[in-house]
N, C-alpha and C positions, 0 to 999 in steps of 0.2 A: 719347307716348313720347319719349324725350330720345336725340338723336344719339351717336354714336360718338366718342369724344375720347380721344388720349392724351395730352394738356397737363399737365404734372404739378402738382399740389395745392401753395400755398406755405402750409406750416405755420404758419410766424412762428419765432418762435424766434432769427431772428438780428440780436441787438443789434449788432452787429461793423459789418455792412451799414446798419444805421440810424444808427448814429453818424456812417459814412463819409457819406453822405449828408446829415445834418440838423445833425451838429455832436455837441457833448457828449462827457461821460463816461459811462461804467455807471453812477454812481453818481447822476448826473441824470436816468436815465431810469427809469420805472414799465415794465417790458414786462410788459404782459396779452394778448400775442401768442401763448402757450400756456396750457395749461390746466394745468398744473403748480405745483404749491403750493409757497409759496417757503419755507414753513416746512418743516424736516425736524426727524426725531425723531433725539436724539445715539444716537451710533455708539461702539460697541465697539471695542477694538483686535483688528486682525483678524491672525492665524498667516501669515506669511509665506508660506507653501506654500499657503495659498488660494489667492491668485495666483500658483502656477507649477504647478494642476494643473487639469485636469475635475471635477466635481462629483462625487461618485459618489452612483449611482442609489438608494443607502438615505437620502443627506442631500436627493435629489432628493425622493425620498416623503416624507419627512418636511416638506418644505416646501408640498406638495400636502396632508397632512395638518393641516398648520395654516393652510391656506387654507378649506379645508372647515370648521374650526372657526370660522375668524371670519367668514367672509359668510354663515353659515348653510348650506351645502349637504347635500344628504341623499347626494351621490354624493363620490368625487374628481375633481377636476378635473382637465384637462390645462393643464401650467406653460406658458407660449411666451414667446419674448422678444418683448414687447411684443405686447399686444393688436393692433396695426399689424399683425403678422405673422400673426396668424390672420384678419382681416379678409380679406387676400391669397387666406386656403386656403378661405373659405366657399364659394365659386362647386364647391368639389369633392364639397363634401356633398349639394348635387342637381347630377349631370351632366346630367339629363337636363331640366330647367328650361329652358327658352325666354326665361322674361319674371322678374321680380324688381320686386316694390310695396314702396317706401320713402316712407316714411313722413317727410315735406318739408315745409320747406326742414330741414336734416341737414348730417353731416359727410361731406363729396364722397366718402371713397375709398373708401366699399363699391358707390356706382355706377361708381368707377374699374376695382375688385376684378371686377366683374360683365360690364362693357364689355369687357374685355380678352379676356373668355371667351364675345365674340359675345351677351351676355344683353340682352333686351332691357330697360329702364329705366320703370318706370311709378308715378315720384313720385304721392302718394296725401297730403291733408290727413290722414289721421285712420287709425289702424288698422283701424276697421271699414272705411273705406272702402275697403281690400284686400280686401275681400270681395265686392266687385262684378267683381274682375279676375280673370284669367284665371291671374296670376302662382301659380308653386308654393313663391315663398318672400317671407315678408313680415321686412323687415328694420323695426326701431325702435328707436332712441336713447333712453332711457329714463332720468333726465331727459335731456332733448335739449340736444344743442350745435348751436350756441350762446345759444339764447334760453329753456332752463333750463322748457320746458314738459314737463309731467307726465302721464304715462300711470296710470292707477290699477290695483295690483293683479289688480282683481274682472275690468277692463275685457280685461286681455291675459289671464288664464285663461279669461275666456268666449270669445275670440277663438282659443285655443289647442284649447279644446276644441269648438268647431263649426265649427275649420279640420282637423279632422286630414288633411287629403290637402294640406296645405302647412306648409314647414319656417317655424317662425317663430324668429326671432332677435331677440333684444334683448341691447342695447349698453350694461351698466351702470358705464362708466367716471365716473361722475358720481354714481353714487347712493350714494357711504359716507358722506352725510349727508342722505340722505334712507332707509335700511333701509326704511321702509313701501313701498315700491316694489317691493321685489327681486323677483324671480322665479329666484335660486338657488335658494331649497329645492322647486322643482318640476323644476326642467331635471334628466335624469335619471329622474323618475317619467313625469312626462309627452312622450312620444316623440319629438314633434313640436318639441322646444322645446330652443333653444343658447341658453346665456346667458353672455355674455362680462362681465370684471372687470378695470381697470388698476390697478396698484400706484402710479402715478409719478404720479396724478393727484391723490390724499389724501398719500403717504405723502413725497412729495416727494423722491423718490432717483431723478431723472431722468436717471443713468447707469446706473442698473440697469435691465435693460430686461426687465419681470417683466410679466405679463398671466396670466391664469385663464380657462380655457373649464371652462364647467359643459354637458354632456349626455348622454344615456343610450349605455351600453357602443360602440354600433356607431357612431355617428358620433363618439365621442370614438377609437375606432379609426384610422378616416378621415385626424383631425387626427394624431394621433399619426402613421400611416403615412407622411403628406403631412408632414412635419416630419422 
């Protein structure tokens, strides 16, 4: 089991800080310090009044409608700003969860997400291997950050399906270039199963703070409520 920690997670991200320190320009440095794609796709000119109002909730669904259409999902998703921020609300889709198997070594903040809610920590090599523990939710990075190992399709539906009395989560902020992976077009049939999606990670608009939760009606509730 891994201790109780609130030491905050340093992302990377700030070149500003590493120049002060090391010397240089921006333009001398490569930062591979986030997972952000430096390429973006060109931009529209956007209506002034974008930015001087709220979204409203038909151009909201319509956004969630064409999320569904490109990762393949058989449900709608719930929009959040930034996958980051629903990482935070997982802990509230089992309260009643003691223990949480992640699937290790991983990206720290959903054992940060979990600690914070008294959950106890039971990093795990391998997915199956949550199936020796006791945990009610098995989390997985799928591919994983940061050393880009591969869970197979076949591998988290057999695990989804001979785990049903635990929430399994997979974290596909990494896989728009791996689609054989996904486990969208099941999150929503299959009960058991949240499948999380980042925008800023392929799409490269790292001030848009855009994330996708794919799961079935009541716990995509949950998120929404808790949002």
């Amino acid at each position: 089991m891994t201790k109780h920690t609130n030491v905050p997670i340093a992302h990377g991200g700030a070149l500003s800080e590493a120049m002060a320190r090391h010397g240089g320009s921006a333009s001398e440095w490569l930062d591979l310090s986030t997972g952000i794609s430096p390429f973006t796709l060109p931009l529209p000119e956007f209506a002034v009044e974008t930015w001087r109002r709220l979204p409203e909730q038909s151009e909201l669904q319509r956004v969630c409608e064409l999320a569904m259409r490109h990762y393949g999902g058989s449900v709608l998703p719930i929009a959040v700003p930034g996958t980051q921020s629903a990482i935070q609300l997982l802990p509230f889709l089992t309260p009643n969860a003691s223990e949480v198997a992640i699937v290790s070594p991983t990206y720290g903040e959903y054992q940060q997400a979990y600690q914070r809610m008294d959950v106890e920590i039971n990093p795990v090599a391998t997915l199956d291997a949550a199936s020796a523990t006791r945990a009610g939710v098995a989390v997985l990075a799928n591919p994983n950050n940061p050393d880009g190992r591969a869970t197979t399709r076949d591998d988290i539906f057999g695990f989804a399906r001979a785990q049903r009395h635990r929430l399994v989560i997979v974290d596909e902020a990494f896989a728009d270039m791996r689609q054989d992976l996904s486990m969208v077009g099941a999150a929503g049939t299959e009960p058991n199963l949240v499948v999380m999606r980042s925008f800023g990670k392929f799409f490269g608009l790292a001030g848009l703070r855009l994330g996708f939760v794919f799961a079935e009606a009541g716990l995509a509730r949950i998120l929404s409520d808790r949002l």
